[in-house]
GUDO-636160 format. One record per residue (C-alpha): residue in one letter; x, y, z. Coordinates in Angstrom, 2 decimals. Layout:
<atoms>
['A' [X Y Z]]
...
</atoms>
This chain:
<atoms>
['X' [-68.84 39.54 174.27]]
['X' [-65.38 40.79 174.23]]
['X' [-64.41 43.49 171.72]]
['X' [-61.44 44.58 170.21]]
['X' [-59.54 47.45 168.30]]
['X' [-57.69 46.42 164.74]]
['X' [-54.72 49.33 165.23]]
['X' [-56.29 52.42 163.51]]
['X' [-58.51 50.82 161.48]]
['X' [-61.71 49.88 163.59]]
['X' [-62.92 52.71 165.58]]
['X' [-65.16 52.86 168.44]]
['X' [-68.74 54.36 167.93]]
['X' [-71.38 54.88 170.37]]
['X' [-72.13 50.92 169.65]]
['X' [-70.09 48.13 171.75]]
['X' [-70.29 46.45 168.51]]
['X' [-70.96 48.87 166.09]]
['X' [-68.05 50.80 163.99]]
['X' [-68.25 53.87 161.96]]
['X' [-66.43 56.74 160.61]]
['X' [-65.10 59.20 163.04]]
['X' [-66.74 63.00 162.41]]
['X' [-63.81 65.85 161.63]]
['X' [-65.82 68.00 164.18]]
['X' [-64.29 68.79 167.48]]
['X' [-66.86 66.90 169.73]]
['X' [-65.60 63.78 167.57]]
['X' [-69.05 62.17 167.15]]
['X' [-70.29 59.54 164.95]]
['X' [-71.56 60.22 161.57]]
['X' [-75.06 58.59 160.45]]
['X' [-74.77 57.53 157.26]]
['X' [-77.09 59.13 154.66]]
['X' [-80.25 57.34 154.37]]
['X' [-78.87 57.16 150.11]]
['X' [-75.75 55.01 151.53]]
['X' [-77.23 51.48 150.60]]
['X' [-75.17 48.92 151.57]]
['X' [-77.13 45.60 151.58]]
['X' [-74.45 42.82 151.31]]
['X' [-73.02 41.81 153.80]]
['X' [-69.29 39.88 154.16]]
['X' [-68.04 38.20 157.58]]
['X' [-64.03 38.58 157.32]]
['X' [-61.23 38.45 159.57]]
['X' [-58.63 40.97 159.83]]
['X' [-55.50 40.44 161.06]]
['X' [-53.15 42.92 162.04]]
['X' [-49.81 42.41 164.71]]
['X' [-50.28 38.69 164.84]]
['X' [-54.46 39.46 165.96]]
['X' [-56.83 38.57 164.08]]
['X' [-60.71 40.00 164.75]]
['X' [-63.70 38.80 163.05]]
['X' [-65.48 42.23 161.40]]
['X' [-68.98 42.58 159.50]]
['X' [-68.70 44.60 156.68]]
['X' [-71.11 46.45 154.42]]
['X' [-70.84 46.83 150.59]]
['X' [-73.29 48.74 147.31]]
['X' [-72.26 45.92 145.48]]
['X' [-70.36 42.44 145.22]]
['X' [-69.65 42.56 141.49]]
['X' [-67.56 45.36 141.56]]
['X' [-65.44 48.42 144.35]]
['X' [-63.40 47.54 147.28]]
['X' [-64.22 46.69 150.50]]
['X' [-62.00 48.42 153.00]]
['X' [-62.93 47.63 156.77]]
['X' [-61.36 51.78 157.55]]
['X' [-63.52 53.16 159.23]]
['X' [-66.61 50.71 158.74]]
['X' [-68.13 47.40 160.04]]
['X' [-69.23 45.84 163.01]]
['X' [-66.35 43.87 165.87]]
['X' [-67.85 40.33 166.65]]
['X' [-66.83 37.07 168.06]]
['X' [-65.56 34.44 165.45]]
['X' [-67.83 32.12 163.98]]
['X' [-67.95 28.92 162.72]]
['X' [-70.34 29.44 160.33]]
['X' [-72.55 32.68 159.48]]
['X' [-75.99 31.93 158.50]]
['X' [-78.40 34.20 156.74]]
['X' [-81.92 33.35 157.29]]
['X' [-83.39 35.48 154.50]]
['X' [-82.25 38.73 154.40]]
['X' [-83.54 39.51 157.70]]
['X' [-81.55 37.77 160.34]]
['X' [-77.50 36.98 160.50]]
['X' [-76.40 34.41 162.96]]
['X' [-73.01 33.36 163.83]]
['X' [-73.16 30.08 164.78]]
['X' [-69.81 29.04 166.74]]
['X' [-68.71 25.48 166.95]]
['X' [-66.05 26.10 169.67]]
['X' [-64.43 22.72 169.43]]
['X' [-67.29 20.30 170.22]]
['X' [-68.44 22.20 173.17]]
['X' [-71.50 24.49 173.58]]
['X' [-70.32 27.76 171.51]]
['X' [-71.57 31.18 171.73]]
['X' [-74.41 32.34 169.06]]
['X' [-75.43 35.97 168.71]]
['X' [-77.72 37.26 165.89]]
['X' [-77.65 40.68 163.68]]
['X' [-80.23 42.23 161.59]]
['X' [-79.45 45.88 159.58]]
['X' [-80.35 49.39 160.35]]
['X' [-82.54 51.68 158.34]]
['X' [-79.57 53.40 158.11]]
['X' [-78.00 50.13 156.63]]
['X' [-75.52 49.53 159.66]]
['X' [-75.00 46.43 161.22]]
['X' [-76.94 46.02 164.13]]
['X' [-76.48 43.34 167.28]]
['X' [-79.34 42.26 168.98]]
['X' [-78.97 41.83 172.29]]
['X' [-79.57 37.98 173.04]]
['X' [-76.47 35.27 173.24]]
['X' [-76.81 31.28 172.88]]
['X' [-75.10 28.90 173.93]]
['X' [-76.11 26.18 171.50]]
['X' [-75.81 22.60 171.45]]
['X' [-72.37 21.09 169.59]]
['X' [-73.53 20.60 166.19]]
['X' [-72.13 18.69 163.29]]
['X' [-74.78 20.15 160.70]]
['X' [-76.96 22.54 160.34]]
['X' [-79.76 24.09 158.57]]
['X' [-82.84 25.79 157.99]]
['X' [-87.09 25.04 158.83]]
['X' [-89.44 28.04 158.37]]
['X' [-88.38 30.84 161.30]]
['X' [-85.73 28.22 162.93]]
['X' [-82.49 27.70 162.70]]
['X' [-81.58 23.68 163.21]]
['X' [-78.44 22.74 164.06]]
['X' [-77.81 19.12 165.28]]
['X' [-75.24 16.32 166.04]]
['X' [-75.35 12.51 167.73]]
['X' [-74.24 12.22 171.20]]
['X' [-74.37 9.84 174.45]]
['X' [-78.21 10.27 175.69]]
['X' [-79.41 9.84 179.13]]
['X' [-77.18 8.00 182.14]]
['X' [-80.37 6.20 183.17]]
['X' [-80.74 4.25 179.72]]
['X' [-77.41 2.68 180.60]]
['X' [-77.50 -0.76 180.01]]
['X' [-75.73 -4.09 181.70]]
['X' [-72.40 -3.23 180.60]]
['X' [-72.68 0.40 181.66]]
['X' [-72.84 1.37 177.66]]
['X' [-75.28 4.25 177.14]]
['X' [-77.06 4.59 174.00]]
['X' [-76.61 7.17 171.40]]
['X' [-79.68 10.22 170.52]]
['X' [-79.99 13.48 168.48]]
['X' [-78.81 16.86 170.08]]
['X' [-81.11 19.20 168.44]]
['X' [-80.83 23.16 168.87]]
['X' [-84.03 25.30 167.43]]
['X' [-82.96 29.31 167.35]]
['X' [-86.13 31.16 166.83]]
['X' [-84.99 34.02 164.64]]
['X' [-88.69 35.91 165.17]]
['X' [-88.71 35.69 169.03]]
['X' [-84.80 35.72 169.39]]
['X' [-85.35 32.23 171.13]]
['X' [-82.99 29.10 171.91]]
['X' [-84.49 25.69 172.91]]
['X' [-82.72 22.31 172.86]]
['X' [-83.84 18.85 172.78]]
['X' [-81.87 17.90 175.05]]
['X' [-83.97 18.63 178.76]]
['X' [-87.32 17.99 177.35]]
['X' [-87.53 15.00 174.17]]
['X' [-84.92 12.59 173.41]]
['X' [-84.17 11.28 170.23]]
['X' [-82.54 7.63 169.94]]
['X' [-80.00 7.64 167.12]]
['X' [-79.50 4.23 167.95]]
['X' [-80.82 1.81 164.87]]
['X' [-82.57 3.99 163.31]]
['X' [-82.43 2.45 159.77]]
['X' [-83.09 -1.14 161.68]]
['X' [-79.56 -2.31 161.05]]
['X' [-78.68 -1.76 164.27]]
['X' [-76.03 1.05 163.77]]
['X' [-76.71 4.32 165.22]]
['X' [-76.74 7.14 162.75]]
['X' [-75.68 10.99 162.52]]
['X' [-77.84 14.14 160.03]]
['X' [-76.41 15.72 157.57]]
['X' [-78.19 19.01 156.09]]
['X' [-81.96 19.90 156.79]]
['X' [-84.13 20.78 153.48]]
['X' [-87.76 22.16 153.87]]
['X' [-90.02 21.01 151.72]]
['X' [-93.53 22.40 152.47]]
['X' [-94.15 21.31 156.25]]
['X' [-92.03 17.91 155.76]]
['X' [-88.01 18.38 156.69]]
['X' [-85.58 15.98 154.63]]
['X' [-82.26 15.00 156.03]]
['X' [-79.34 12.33 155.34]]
['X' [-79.41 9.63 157.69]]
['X' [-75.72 9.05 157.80]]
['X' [-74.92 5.38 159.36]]
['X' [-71.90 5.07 161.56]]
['X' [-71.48 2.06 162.55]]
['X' [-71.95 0.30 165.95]]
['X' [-71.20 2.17 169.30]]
['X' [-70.65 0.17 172.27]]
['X' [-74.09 0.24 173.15]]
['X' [-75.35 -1.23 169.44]]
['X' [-72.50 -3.74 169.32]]
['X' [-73.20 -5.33 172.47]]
['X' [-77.32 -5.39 172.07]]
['X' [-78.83 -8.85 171.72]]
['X' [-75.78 -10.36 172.46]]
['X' [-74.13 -8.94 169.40]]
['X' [-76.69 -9.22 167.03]]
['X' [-76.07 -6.53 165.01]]
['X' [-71.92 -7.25 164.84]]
['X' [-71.12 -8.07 160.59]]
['X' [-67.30 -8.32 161.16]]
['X' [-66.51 -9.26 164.44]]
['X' [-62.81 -8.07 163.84]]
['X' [-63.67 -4.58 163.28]]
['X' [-64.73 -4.35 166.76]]
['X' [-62.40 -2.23 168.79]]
['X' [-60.13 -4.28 171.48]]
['X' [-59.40 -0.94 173.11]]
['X' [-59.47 3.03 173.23]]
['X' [-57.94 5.03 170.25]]
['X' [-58.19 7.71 167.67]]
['X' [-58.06 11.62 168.35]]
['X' [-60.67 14.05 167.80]]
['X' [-63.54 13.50 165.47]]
['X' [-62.34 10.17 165.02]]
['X' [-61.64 8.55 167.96]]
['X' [-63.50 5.54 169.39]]
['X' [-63.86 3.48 172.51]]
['X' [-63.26 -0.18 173.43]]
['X' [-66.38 -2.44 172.16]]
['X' [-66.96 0.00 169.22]]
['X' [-67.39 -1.12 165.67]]
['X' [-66.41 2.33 164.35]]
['X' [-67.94 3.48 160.47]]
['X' [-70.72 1.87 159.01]]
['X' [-70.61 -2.14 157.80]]
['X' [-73.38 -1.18 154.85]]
['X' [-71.31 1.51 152.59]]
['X' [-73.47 1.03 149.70]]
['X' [-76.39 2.12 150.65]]
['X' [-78.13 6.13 150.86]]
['X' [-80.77 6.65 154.01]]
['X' [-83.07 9.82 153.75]]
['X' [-84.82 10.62 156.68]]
['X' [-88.58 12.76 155.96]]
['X' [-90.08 14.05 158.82]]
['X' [-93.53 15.67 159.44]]
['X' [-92.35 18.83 160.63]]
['X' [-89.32 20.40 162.41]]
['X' [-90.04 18.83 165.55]]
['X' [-88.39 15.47 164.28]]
['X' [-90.63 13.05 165.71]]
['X' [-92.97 11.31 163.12]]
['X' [-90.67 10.20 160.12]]
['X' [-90.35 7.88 157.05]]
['X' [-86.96 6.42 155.79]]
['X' [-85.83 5.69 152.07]]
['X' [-83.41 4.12 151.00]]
['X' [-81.67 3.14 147.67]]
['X' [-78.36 1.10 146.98]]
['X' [-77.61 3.20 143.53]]
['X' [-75.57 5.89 146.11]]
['X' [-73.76 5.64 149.01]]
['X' [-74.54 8.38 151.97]]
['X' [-75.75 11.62 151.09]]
['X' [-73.04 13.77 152.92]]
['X' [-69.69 15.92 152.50]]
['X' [-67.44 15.06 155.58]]
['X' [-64.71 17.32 156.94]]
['X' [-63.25 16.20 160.25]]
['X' [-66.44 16.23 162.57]]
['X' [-68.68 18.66 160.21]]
['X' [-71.30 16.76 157.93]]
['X' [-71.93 18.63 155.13]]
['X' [-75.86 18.91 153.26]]
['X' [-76.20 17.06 150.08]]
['X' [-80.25 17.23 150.06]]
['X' [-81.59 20.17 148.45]]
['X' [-84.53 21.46 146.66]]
['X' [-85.56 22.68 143.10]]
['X' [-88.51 25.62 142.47]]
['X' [-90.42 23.15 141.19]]
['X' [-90.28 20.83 144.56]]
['X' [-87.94 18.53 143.04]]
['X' [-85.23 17.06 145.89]]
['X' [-81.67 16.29 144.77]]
['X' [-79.85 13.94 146.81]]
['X' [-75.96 13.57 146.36]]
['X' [-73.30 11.48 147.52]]
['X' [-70.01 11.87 147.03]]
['X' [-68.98 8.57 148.14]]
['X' [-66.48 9.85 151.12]]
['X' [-66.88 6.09 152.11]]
['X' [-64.49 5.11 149.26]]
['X' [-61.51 6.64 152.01]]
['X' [-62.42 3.90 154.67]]
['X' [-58.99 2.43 155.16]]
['X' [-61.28 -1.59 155.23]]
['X' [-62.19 -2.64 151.91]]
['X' [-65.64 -3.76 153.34]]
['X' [-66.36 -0.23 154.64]]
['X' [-65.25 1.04 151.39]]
['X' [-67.88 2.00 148.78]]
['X' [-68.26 0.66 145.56]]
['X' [-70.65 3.05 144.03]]
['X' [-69.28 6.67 142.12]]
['X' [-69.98 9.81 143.45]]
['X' [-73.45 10.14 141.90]]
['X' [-77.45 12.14 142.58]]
['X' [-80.45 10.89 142.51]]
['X' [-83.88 12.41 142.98]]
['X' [-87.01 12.67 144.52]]
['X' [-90.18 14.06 142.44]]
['X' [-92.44 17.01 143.61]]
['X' [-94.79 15.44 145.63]]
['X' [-93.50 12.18 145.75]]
['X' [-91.74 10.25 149.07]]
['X' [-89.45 7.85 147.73]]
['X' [-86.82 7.95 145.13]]
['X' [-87.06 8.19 141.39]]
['X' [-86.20 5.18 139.67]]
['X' [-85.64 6.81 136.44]]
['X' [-83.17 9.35 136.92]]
['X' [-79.47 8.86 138.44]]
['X' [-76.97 10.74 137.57]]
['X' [-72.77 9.77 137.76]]
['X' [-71.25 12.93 138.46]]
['X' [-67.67 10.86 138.90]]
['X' [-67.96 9.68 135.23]]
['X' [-68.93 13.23 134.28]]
['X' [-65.96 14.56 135.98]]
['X' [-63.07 12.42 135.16]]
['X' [-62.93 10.31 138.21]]
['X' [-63.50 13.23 140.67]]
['X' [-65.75 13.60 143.14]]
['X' [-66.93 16.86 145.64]]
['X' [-66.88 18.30 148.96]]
['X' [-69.70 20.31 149.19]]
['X' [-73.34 21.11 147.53]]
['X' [-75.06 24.09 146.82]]
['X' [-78.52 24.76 144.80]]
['X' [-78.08 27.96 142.56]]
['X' [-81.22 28.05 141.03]]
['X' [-82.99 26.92 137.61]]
['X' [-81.78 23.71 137.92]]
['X' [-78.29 24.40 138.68]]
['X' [-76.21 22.98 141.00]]
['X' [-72.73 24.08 142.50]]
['X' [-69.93 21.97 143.22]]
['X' [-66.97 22.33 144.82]]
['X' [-64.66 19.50 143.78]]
['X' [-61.46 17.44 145.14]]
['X' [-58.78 18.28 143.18]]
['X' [-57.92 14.51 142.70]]
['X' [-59.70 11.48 142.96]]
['X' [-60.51 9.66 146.21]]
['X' [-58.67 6.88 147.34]]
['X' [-59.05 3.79 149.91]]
['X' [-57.30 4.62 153.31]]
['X' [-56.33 7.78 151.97]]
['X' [-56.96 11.35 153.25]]
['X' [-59.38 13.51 150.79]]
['X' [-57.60 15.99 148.42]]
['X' [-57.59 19.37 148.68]]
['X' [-61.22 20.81 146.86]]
['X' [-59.69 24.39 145.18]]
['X' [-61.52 23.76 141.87]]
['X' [-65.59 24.19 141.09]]
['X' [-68.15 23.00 138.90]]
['X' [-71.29 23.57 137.68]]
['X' [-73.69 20.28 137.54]]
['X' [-77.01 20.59 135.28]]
['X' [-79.87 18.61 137.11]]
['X' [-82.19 18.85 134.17]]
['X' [-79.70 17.62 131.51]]
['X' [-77.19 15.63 133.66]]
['X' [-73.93 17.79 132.46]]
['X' [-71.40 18.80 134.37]]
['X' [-69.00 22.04 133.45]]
['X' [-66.01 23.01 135.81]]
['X' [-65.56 26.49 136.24]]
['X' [-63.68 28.82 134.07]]
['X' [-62.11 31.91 135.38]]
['X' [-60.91 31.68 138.28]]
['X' [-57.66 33.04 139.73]]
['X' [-54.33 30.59 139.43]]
['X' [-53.15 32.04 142.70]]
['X' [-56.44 30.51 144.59]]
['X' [-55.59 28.94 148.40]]
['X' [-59.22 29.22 149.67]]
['X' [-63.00 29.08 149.18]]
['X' [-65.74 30.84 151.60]]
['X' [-67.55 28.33 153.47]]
['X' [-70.86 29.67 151.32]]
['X' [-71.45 30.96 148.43]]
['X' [-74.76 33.73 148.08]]
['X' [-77.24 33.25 145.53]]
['X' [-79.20 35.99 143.95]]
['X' [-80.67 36.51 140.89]]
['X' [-79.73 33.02 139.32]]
['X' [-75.96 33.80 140.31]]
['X' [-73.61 32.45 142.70]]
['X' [-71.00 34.65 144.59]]
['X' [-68.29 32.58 146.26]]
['X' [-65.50 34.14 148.62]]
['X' [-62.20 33.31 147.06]]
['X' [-59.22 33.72 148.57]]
['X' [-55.39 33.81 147.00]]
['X' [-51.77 33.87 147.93]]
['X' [-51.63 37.31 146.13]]
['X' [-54.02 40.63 146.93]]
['X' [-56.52 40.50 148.97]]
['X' [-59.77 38.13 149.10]]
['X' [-62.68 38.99 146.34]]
['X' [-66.28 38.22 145.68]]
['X' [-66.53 35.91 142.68]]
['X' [-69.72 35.87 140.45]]
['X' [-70.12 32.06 138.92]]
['X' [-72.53 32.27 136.02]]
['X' [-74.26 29.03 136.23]]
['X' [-75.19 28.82 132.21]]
['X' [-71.63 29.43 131.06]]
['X' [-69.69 28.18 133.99]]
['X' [-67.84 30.84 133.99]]
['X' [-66.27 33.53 137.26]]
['X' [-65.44 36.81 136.67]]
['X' [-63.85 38.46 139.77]]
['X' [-65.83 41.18 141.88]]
['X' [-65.36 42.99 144.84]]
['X' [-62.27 42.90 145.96]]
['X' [-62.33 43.17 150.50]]
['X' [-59.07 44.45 151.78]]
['X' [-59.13 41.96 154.38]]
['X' [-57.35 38.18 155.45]]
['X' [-60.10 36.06 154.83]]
['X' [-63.35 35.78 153.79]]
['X' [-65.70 33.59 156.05]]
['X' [-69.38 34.44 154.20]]
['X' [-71.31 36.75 152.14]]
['X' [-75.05 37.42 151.78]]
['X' [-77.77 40.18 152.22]]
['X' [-79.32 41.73 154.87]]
['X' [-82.34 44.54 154.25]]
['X' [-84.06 46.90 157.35]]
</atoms>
């Protein structure tokens, strides 16, 4: 991994990726910090100094209150995507790296409580989601599968990339060389389907089952079987990036209406059972290629499953949605939706809906929500607002307290101790740790980190 220097700041230690203060003795060494220095959270930022900017780990006492300053302290890394704590034991930076295979390297922290890199590097699967089974990391995405299940045309069908980091045994596997997973018609509709978000429940592993539409390989099956609106195929090649499409493609799905969740056995994926229900559309936040989780569990083994109806931007009114951003649930124990309990977090909201989920604790959820409400064709809204969303009562509170000057939230907030701590970022100062109290929906600021950005924040112990 390539390292650099942020002027004066960062300075060299006896580490290639470890930083710390310089001694004021004359052989210059490093100084071990004193085994009373307890710094257990830990913030992924990015400095930027001269038109550079370098990704740093930081250490802090506390995220409530102090400043952060990266003088003299922190750990030079690669830049991340997304940082990932699993537990407080293991920090991965999981790098996306534009659709191609990015470069993963783990940390864990010192009994000294510095930043430590261990010595492996990945280079995972692409991944539009991600999440977290018992030791593994999942990440996973939908892309062409093998050349040799080509058929007539030449069309290949689509399967699951699926990446399995092994924080214990500092492992990588893929999916890819040894099982394949068809993506194709997996809810029996014929349209090949993408996961969003990985929740553990026991040993079974819930995930959205995101339909999107017909690739060439669906829409040409069976003679066209599967084809609702002819005219929505594609006559030729177009779109950029995460939303292009090829000739013969029925791009986005023709059932908006409708929320898949896929259970599986166990994190190998194999053995499964869909459900379905028509009171939500699909259970996902969507920014450009990245699918965000909308599944997640209570203490009590409750699941919460929430869409925020994204579909209502399709610019064809019969891949729009009709339904409100809205959660439903499925009971401890149970392994199919509740019919009792819905509730309409756009009515609660004014219209609004949300681009990504989080579960604080005792029945509290956290939103982050578009600042305006979604519209047909349109582009989503900028999200710079949050709320909190009671799953025992059905209320919904947005957040108090937070700064006017806001540009920017961390990709993640950290729970602990029935609090949420969310990265916030201004067009004043520098970046702080806000603490969301889930019972008043309220922020009060915290640690402020003399830094550009915030990219996450969580805990890591020896």
């Amino acid at each position: 991994m390539k390292r650099k220097f942020i002027g004066n700041l960062l300075l060299a230690a006896v580490s290639v990726v470890s930083l710390v203060s310089c001694s004021s003795d004359d052989d210059g060494g490093a100084v071990t910090p004193p085994a009373n220095d307890v710094k257990p959270y830990v913030i992924a930022a990015t400095v930027t100094m001269s038109n550079n900017s370098t990704p740093v780990l930081l250490t802090a006492e506390s995220l409530e209150e102090g400043t952060v300053s990266p003088v003299n302290q922190g750990v030079v890394t690669d830049a991340a995507s997304y940082w990932v704590f699993h537990g407080t034991d293991y920090l991965y930076g999981l790098a996306y790296n534009q659709g191609n295979a990015g470069l993963t390297r783990s940390f864990v922290m010192g009994d000294d409580y510095s930043i430590i890199a261990r010595g492996k590097e990945y280079a995972v699967n692409r991944f539009t989601t991600y999440g977290i089974y018992g030791k593994y990391i999942l990440t996973a995405s939908t892309g062409n599968g093998s050349a040799e299940w080509a058929d007539a045309n030449g069309y290949i069908p689509k399967m699951f990339l699926f990446s399995y980091l092994d924080t214990e045994k500092e492992s990588y596997r893929s999916n890819v060389a040894d099982k394949k997973y068809l993506s194709e018609n997996f809810l029996g509709n014929g349209e090949y389907v993408t996961l969003a978000g990985f929740q553990q429940r026991g040993k079974q592993l819930f995930a959205a089952a995101v339909p999107m539409g017909l690739s060439q390989y669906g829409a040409a099956a069976d003679g066209g079987k599967w084809v609702k609106y002819p005219d929505l195929v594609k006559s030729e090649d177009g779109g950029s990036n995460s939303s292009s499409y090829k000739k013969g493609e029925l791009q986005w799905t023709q059932y908006p209406d409708e929320c898949h969740v896929a259970i599986f056995e166990d994190e190998t994926l194999t053995a499964k059972k869909i459900i379905s229900t028509d009171r939500i559309s699909y259970a996902c936040g969507r920014n450009k290629s990245q699918y965000y989780q909308m599944i997640w569990a209570a203490e009590n083994g409750d699941i919460y499953v929430l869409s925020p109806s994204y579909a209502k931007t399709m610019a064809d009114s019969r891949q729009q949605t009709t339904l409100p951003a809205g959660m439903v649930r499925i009971k401890a124990g149970e392994d199919d939706f509740d019919s009792s309990y819905y509730v309409n977090i756009e009515a609660l909201s004014g219209g609004r809906s949300f681009l990504r989920s989080w579960y604080i604790g005792n029945g509290h959820m956290l939103l982050q929500m578009y600042d305006a409400p979604l519209t047909p064709g349109g582009k989503a809204p900028s999200a710079l607002s949050l709320a909190v969303l009671d799953v025992n009562n059905g209320t919904l509170k947005f957040v108090d307290g937070l700064p006017g000057t806001l540009s920017a939230f961390g990709k993640a907030p950290f729970m602990e101790n029935g609090f949420a701590y969310m990265p916030v970022t201004t067009t004043d100062g520098y970046p702080s740790i806000y603490k969301i109290d889930p019972t008043t929906a309220t922020a009060s600021k915290g640690a402020v980190i003399e830094v550009t950005s915030l990219d996450g924040v969580g805990k890591l112990l020896p």
